[in-house]
Steps between C-alpha positions, in 0.01 A plus 500: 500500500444583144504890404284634245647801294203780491473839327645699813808241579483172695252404768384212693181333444193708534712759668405865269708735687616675160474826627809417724690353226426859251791662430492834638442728209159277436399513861546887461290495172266367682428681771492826243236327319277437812559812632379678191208268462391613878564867406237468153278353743431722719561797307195385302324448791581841658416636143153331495426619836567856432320499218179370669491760751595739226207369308259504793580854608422620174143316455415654888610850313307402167197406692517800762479720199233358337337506838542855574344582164190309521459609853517877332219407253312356748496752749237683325245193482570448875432852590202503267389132597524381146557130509452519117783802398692316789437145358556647124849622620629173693388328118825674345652255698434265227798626266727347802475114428681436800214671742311227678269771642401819677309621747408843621420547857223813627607684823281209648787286412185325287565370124409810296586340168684191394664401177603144437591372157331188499163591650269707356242463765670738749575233777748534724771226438608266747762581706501861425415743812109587580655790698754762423852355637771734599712652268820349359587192327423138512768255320414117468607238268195528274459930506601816612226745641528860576224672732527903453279744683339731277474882609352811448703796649514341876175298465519085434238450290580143424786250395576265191606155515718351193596181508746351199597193410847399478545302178749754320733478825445106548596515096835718534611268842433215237723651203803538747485159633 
């Protein structure tokens, strides 16, 4: 049988067991390497993670506290029943480009006022609630939305809906990977 001289010593035909013919110091070398390799890995991943819930906890807080002080200039409208001072106020929403829309709920749990950046016309958009949900948050792959009641002294004299896109966090996820 002829024997072929390879890189990693002798071996038979199509036989590639190399890794058996490595002298040790290589074979150690090696397993360094793909142990560190493994370890980047999923620190990065771990890393990536953390900062996406990170990320996501601080839009729910961003978005809570815009809530909460919309809800406070609209709890005069409600009280009042002005769907234009209450519509006016849910329009400031417009500095925040990532605001998809909101609503303002009556005690009724009816649509009081709506703001939507794409519609003028004051329709409700698709997909958004016809009734007051309960408060809290909503996360989905497309936007977060926070429901907040909104009170006077012990009174619930309505709630807001915000809903935001998630663009800026889809962006960051992006830039790590």
């Amino acid at each position: 049988a002829a024997r072929r001289a390879g890189l990693f010593g002798n071996y038979r035909g199509l036989q590639m067991n190399f890794f058996k013919h490595l002298p040790l110091k290589w074979k150690v070398l090696a397993g360094i390497e793909l142990a560190s390799i493994i370890a980047v890995v999923l620190a990065a991943g771990i890393f990536v993670k953390i900062e996406t819930v990170r990320l996501n906890e601080a839009m729910v807080e961003d978005v809570t506290a815009i809530g909460k002080i919309i809800a406070g200039n609209i709890k005069g409208a409600l009280q009042f029943e002005d769907k234009d001072a209450a519509t006016e106020a849910l329009h400031s929403l417009v500095a925040k480009s990532h605001v998809r829309g909101a609503i303002a709920y009556d005690a009724k749990n009816s649509v009081f006022a709506l703001y939507t950046p794409n519609d003028k016309k004051g329709r409700l958009p698709a997909g958004f609630p016809s009734k007051a949900p309960a408060a809290g948050t909503e996360t989905t792959d497309d936007y977060l939305a926070v429901a907040l009641p909104i009170e006077s002294g012990d009174d619930t004299v309505g709630s807001l809906y915000l809903r935001v896109g998630l663009d800026d966090l889809h962006q960051v996820q992006t830039e790590y990977l």
